[in-house]
PLY file of the C-alpha trace (Angstrom):
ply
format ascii 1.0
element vertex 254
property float x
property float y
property float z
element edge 253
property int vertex1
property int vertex2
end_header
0.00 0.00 0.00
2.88 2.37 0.95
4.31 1.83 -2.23
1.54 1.97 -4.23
0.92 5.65 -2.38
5.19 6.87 -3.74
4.16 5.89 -6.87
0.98 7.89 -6.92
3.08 11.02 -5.10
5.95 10.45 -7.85
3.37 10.59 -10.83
1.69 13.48 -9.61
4.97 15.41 -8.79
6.36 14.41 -12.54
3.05 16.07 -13.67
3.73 19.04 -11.75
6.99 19.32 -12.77
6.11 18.97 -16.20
3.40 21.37 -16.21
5.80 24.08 -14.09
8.00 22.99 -17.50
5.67 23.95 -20.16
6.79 26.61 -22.27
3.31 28.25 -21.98
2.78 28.52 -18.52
5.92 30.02 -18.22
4.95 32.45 -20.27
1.43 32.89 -18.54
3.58 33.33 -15.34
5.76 35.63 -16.89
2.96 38.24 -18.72
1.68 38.10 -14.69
4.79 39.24 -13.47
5.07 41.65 -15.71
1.44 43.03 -15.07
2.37 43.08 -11.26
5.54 45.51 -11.84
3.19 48.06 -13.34
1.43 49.46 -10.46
5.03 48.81 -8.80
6.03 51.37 -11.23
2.87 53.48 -10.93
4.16 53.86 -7.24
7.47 55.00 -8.00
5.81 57.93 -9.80
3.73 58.26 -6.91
6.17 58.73 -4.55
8.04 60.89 -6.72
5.86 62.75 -7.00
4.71 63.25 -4.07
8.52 64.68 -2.67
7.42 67.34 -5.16
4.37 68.35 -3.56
5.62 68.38 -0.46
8.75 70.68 -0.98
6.61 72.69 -2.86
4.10 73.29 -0.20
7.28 73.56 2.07
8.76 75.83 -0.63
5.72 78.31 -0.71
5.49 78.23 3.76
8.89 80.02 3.46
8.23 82.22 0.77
4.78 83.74 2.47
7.15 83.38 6.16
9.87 85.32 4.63
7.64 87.73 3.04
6.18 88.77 6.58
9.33 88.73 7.93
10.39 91.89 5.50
7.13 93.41 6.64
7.54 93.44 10.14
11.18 94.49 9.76
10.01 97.25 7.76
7.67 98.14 9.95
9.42 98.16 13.19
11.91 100.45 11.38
10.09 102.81 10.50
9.00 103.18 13.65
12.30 104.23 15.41
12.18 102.82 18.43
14.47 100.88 20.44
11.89 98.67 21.21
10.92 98.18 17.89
14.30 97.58 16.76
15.00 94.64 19.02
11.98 93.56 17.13
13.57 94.03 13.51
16.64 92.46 14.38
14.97 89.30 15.79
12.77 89.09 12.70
16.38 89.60 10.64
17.47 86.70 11.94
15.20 84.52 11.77
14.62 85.85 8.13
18.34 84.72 7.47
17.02 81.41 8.53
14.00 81.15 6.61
15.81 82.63 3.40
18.53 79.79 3.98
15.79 76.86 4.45
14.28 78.49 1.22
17.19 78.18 -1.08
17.76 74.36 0.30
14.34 73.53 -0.67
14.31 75.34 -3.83
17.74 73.06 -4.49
15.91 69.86 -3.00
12.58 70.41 -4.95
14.71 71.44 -8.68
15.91 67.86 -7.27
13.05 66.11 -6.81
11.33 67.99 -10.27
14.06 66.34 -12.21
14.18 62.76 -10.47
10.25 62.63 -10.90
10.56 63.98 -14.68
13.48 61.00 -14.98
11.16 58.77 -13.01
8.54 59.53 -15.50
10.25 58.83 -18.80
12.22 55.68 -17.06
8.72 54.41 -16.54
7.09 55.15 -19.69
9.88 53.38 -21.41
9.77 50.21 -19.32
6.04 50.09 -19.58
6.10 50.07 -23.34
8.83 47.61 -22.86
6.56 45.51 -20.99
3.61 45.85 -23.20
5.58 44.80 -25.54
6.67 42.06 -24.03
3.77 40.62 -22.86
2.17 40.83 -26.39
5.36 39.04 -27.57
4.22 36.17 -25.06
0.39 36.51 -25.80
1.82 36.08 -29.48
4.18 33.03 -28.60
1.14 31.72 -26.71
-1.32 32.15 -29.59
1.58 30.55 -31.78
2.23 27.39 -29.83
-1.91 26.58 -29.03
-1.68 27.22 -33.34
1.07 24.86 -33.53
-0.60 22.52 -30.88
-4.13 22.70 -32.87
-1.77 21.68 -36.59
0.43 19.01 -34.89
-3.10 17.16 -33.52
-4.45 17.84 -37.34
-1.60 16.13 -38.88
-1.32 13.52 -36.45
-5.31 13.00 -37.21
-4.57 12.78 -41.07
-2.00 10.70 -40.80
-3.99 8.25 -38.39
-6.79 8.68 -41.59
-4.34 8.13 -43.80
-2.87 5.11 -41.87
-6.39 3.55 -41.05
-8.92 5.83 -43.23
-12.14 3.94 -45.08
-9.74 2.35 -47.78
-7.63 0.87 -44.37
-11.43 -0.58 -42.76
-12.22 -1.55 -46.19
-8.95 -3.65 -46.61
-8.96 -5.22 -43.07
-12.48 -6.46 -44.23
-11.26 -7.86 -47.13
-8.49 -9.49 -45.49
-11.11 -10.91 -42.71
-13.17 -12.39 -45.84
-10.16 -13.61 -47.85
-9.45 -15.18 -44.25
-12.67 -16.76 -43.72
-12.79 -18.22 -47.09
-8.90 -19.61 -47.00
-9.75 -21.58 -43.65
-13.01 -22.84 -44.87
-11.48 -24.32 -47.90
-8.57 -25.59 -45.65
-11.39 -26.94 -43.56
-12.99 -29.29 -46.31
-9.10 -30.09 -47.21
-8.64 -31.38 -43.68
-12.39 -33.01 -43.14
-11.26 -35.26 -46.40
-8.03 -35.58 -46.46
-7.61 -38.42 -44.37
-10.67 -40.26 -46.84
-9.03 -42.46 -49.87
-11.40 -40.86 -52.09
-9.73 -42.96 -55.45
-10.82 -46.55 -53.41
-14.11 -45.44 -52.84
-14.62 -44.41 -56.21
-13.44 -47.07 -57.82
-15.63 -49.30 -55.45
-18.73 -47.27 -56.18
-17.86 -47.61 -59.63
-17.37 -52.01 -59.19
-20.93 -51.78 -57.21
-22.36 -49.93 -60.37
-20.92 -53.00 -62.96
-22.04 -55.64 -60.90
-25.63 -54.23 -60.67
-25.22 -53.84 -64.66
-24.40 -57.50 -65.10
-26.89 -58.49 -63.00
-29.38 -57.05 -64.54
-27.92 -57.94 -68.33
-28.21 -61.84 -66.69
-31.58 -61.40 -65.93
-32.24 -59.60 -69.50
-30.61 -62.82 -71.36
-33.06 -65.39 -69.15
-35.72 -63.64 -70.13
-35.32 -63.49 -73.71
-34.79 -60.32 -73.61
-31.28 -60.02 -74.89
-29.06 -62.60 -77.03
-25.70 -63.95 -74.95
-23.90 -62.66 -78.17
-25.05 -59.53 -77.84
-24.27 -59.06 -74.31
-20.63 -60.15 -74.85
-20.45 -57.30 -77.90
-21.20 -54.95 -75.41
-19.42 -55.97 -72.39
-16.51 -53.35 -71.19
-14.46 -56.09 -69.84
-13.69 -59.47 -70.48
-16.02 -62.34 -69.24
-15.39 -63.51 -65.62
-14.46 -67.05 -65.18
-17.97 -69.22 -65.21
-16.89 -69.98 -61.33
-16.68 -66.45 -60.75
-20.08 -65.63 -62.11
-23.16 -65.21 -60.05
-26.33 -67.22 -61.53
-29.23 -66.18 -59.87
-31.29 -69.20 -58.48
-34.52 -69.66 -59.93
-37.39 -68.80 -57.97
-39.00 -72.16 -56.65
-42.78 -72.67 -58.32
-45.53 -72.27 -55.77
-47.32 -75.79 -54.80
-44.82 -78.02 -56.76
0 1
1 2
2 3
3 4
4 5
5 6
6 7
7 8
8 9
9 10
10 11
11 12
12 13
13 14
14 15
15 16
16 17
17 18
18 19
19 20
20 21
21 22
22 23
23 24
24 25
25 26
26 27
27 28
28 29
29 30
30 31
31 32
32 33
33 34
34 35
35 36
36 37
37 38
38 39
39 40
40 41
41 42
42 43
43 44
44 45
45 46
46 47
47 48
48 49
49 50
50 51
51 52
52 53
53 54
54 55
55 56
56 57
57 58
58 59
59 60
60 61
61 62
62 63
63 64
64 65
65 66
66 67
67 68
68 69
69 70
70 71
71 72
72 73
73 74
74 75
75 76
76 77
77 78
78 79
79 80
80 81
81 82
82 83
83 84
84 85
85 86
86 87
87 88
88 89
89 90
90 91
91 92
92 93
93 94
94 95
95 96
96 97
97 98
98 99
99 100
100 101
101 102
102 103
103 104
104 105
105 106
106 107
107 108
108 109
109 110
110 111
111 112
112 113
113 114
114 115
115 116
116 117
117 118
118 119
119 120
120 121
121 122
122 123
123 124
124 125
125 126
126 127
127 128
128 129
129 130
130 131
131 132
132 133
133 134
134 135
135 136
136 137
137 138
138 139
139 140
140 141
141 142
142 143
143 144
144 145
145 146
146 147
147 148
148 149
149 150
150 151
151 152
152 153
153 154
154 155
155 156
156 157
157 158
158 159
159 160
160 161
161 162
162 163
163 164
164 165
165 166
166 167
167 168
168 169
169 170
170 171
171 172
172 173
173 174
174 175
175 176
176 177
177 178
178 179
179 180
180 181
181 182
182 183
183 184
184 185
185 186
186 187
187 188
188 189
189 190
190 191
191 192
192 193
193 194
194 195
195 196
196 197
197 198
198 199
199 200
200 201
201 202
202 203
203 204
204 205
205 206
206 207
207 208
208 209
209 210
210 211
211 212
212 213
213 214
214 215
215 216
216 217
217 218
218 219
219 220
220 221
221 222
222 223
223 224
224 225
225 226
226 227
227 228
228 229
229 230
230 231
231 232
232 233
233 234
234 235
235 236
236 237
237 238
238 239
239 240
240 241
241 242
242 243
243 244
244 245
245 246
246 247
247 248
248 249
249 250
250 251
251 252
252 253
């Protein structure tokens, strides 16, 4: 039983293996793989672009922070005071600040512009790439099930060819000539032990006894001359010993 059971788990995993073989299921896998690694690169652009926004937004904070910045300075300048310019020179450096973080940003998003413009035509080209590829293996697919569908028709005309109406009609022929050939052998063997010569030849003696038998009886009663009988005889006279006389028939109340 156990062994019956490996050979069932060895026949199944030589079907798997061929299947996982087959040049069209690779294929199938591959035009899936490829269709998963387009919203991988769909996400790539995503995130690309998405650094954009986001140093944008950042990039437009500063800008509107470092434009109030010059209007409080201005403002607390014109007023004079010392009060007010503690004010301006707190707001100067802090602008120096904000005008630094601008000019990184405005370096990190010119950055991010060109990686997501790169990112962009990287992607385009590798999804045409992969369009075209999996259409090359919906092609190759199409092409082997083509291939598959002609190799079964020419294996089906050749099996017509090999045993096609003219093949059925021939085997029946054959099974006729057959029959006939062992019937024939079958009267050959039923008599060929017989010694079919002797028995003609005794049928034949049986017939030209009955003749002369009847030729005896012909000459008794007149009915035929003895001379005539030995004209016509188709073999010599028998011995008088060897020839039967029939008795005469005893006469009733002698």
């Amino acid at each position: 039983m156990f062994k019956r059971l490996m050979r069932v788990l060895k026949s199944w995993m030589g079907f798997f293996i061929s299947f996982a073989e087959d040049p069209e299921v690779m294929l199938q896998e591959s035009i899936e793989e490829m269709r998963n690694t387009l919203p991988r690169l769909n996400q790539i652009l995503v995130t690309t672009r998405a650094t954009v926004i986001r140093l944008e937004e950042e990039r437009d904070a500063l800008v509107r922070k470092e434009k109030s910045l010059i209007g409080s300075i201005q403002t607390a300048l014109k007023e004079g005071s010392a009060e007010a310019r503690k004010i301006a020179e707190a707001d100067a450096m802090t602008l120096q600040q904000v005008r630094q973080d601008l000019t990184a940003t405005r370096e990190q998003l010119e950055a991010a512009g060109s990686a997501f413009s790169n990112a962009q035509l990287s992607v385009t080209d590798i999804k045409d790439k992969l369009r075209a590829k999996i259409e090359q293996a919906r092609r190759a697919i199409a092409e082997s099930k083509k291939a598959e569908v002609m190799k079964s028709a020419a294996a089906a005309l050749t099996e017509l060819d090999t045993y096609g109406t003219a093949a059925t009609a021939d085997k029946y022929l054959e099974q006729i000539q057959q029959k006939v050939a062992e019937s024939k052998a079958a009267v050959e063997v039923a008599t060929g032990g017989l010694d079919t010569e002797r028995i003609q030849l005794e049928r034949k003696s049986r017939q030209l006894q009955a003749a002369s038998i009847l030729t005896e009886f012909e000459v008794e009663m007149g009915l035929k001359s003895p001379d005539a009988v030995r004209e016509a005889a188709p073999f010599p006279e028998a011995p008088p010993a060897a020839r039967t006389t029939p008795q005469a028939e005893p006469q009733k109340g002698s």
